[in-house]
C-alpha positions in Angstrom: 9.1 -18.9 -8.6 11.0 -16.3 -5.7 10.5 -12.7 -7.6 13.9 -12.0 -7.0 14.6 -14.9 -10.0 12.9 -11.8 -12.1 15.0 -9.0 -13.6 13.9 -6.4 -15.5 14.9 -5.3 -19.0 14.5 -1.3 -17.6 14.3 0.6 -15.2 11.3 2.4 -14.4 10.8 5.8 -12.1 8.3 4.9 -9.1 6.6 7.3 -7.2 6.2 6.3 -3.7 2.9 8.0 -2.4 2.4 8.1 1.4 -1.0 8.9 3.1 -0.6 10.6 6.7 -2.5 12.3 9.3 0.2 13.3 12.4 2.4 10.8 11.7 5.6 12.6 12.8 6.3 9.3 15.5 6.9 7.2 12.6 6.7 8.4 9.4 10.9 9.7 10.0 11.4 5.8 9.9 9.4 5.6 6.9 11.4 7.6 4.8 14.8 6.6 6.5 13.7 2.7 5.5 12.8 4.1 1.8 16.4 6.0 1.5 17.8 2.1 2.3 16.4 0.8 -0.6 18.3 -0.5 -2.9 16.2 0.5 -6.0 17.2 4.6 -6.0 14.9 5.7 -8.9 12.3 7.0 -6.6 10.3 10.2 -5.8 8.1 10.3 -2.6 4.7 12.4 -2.5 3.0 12.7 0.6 -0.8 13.0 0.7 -1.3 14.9 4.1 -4.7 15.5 5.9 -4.2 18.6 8.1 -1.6 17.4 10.5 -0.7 19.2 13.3 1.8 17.3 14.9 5.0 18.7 13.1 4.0 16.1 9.8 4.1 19.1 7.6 7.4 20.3 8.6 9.0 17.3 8.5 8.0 16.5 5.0 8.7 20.3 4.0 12.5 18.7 4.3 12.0 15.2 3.6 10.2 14.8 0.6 10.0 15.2 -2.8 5.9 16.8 -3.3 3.7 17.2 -0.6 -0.2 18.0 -1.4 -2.6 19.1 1.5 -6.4 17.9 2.3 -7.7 20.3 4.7 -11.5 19.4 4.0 -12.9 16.6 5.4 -12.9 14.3 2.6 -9.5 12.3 3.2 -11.3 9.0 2.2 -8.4 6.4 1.2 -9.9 6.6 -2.5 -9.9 10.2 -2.9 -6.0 10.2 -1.2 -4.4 8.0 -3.4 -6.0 9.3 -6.8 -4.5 12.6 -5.6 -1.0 11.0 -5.2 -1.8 9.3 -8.9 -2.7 13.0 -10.2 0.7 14.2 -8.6 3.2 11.5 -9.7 5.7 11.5 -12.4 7.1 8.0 -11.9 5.9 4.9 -14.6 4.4 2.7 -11.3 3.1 3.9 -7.9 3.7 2.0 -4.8 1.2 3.4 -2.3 2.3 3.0 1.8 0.9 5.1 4.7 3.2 7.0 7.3 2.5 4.1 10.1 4.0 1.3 7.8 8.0 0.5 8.1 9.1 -1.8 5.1 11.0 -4.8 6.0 12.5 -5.2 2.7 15.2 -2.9 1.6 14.3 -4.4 -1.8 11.0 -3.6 -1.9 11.1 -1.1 -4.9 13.5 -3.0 -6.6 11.1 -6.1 -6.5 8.2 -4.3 -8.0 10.3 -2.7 -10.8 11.3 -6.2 -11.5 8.3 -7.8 -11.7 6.3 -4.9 -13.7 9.3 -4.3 -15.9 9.8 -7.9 -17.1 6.0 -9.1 -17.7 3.5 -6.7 -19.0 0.5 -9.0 -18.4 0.6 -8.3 -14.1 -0.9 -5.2 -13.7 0.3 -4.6 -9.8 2.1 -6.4 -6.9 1.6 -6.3 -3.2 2.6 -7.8 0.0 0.8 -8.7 3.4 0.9 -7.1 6.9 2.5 -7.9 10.1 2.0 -6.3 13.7 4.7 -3.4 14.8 7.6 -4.9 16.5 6.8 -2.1 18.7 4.3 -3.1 22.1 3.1 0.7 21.6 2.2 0.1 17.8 0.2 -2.9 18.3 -2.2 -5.1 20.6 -2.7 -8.5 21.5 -5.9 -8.6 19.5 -3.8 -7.0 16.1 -1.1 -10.2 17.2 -3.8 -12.8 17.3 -5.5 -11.8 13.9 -1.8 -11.9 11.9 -1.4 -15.8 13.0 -5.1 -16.3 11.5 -4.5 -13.5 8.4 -0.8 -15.0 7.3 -1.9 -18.0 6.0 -4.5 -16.3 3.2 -0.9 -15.4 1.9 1.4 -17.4 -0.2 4.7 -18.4 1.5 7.3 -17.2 -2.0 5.9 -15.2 -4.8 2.8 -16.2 -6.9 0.3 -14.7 -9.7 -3.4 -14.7 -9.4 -6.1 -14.6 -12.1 -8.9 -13.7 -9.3 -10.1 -11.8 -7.2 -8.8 -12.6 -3.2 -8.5 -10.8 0.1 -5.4 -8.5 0.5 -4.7 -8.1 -3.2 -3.5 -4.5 -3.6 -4.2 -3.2 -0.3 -2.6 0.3 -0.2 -0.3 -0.2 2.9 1.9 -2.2 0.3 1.3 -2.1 -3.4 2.8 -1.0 -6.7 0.5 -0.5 -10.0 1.0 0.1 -13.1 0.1 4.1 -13.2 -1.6 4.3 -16.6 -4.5 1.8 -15.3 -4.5 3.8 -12.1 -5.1 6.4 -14.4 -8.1 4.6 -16.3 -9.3 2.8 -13.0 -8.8 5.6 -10.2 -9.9 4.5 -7.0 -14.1 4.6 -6.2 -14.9 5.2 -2.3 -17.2 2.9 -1.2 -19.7 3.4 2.1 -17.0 1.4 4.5 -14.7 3.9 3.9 -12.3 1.0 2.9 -11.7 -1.9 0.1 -11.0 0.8 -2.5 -7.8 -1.1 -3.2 -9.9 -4.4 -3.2 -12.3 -3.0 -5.5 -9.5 -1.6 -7.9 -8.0 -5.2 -8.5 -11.1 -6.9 -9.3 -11.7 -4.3 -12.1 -8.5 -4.9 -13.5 -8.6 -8.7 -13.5 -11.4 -7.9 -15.6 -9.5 -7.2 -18.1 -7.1 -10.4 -18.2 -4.5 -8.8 -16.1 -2.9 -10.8 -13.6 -1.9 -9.5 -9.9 1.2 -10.7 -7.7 1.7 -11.2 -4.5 5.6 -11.2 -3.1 6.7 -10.9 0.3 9.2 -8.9 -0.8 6.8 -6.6 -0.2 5.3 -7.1 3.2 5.7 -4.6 5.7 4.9 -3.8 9.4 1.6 -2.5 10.2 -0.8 -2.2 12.8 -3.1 0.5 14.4 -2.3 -0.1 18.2 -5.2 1.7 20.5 -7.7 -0.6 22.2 -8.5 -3.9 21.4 -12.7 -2.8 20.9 -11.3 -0.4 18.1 -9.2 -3.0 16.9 -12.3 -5.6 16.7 -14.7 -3.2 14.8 -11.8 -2.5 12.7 -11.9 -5.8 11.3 -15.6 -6.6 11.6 -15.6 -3.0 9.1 -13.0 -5.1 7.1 -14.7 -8.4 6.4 -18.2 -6.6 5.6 -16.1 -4.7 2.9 -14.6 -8.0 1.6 -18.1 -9.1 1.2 -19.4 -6.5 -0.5 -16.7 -6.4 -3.4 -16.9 -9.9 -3.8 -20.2 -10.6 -3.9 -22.5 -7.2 -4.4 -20.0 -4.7 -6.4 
């Protein structure tokens, strides 16, 4: 079934909750992309670590909340149960302020799909490379040929646990479980959002995936960083899979 076939009995607020760190060269896009939407019962909170690139500023002006990390401990976990802590909206979608939505339905999808069945606990989407030759690199380009296909083509709901599900580039969860299952760190310094959705299938929830939700993301840099990037990724797969 497409998720657009869903439509929800009520609106819900969603807090949008960005993580950045000098993001000033594309975060502006960010927000202009979010102001698109079609969904307008929104807030944004950004989660900043110490930028000093003009980040601050910008969200001084552009945003609706805006807490500061100026310690060292900006670990994705500890980021997004701070955006959580500082949200008023019913569901969180969580992003980063290198993504660009490609959807200007996004938030209107994932009120949908919450709204109208209680039983799915969150929805995400996938990643693709920056249009942008600056934003990516041939490695990042490679990967997404071999990464699109552990995604399903049109909307569908899974029972367990499977790489991508609620990775916080592109997600929306329900924020009272957020609130019972806030985000644990783990020694990678990533799969906190992996680790997250196979607690709550635990609990008979179900978790979608649309790509209503996809978005454009990549790192860019060399190809090396871009390797052990994903070499750091499939060791955290592993251990929530088969050792958490």
């Amino acid at each position: 079934m497409d998720s657009l076939d869903f439509v929800s009995l009520t609106s819900f607020m969603i807090s949008v909750v960005i993580r950045t760190k000098n993001e000033i060269s594309t975060l502006p896009a960010l927000i202009n992309q979010l102001r698109k939407q079609t969904y307008k019962d929104f807030e944004i909170v950004v989660i900043d670590n110490n930028s000093t690139d003009g980040t601050k500023k910008y969200c001084d002006k552009n945003v609706d909340r805006v807490v500061h990390i100026f310690d060292e401990d900006f670990s994705h976990a500890r980021s997004c149960n701070l955006g959580v802590q500082n949200s008023r909206g019913n569901y969180i979608y969580f992003t980063n302020g290198h993504c660009l939505p490609i959807s200007t339905n996004l938030l209107e999808t994932a009120n949908n799909i919450l709204g109208r069945k209680d039983c799915i606990a969150g929805v995400y989407g996938c990643n693709y490379p920056h249009k942008e030759k600056n934003r990516r690199n041939l490695y990042e380009l490679l990967l997404s040929l071999f990464d699109k296909p552990l995604f399903p083509k049109n909307y569908k709901e899974f029972s367990s646990i499977r790489p991508g599900m609620l990775q916080t580039t592109s997600c929306c969860v329900r924020k009272e479980l957020l609130e019972s299952h806030p985000f644990k760190a783990m020694r990678s310094r990533g799969g906190e959002d992996l680790l997250l959705a196979k607690e709550i299938l635990k609990e008979d929830y179900s978790i979608a995936y649309t790509p209503e939700l996809d978005v454009y993301h990549s790192h860019g840099g060399s190809i090396w960083k871009a390797f052990k990037r994903h070499i750091g990724y499939l060791i955290m797969i592993f251990e929530v899979v088969f050792i958490r």
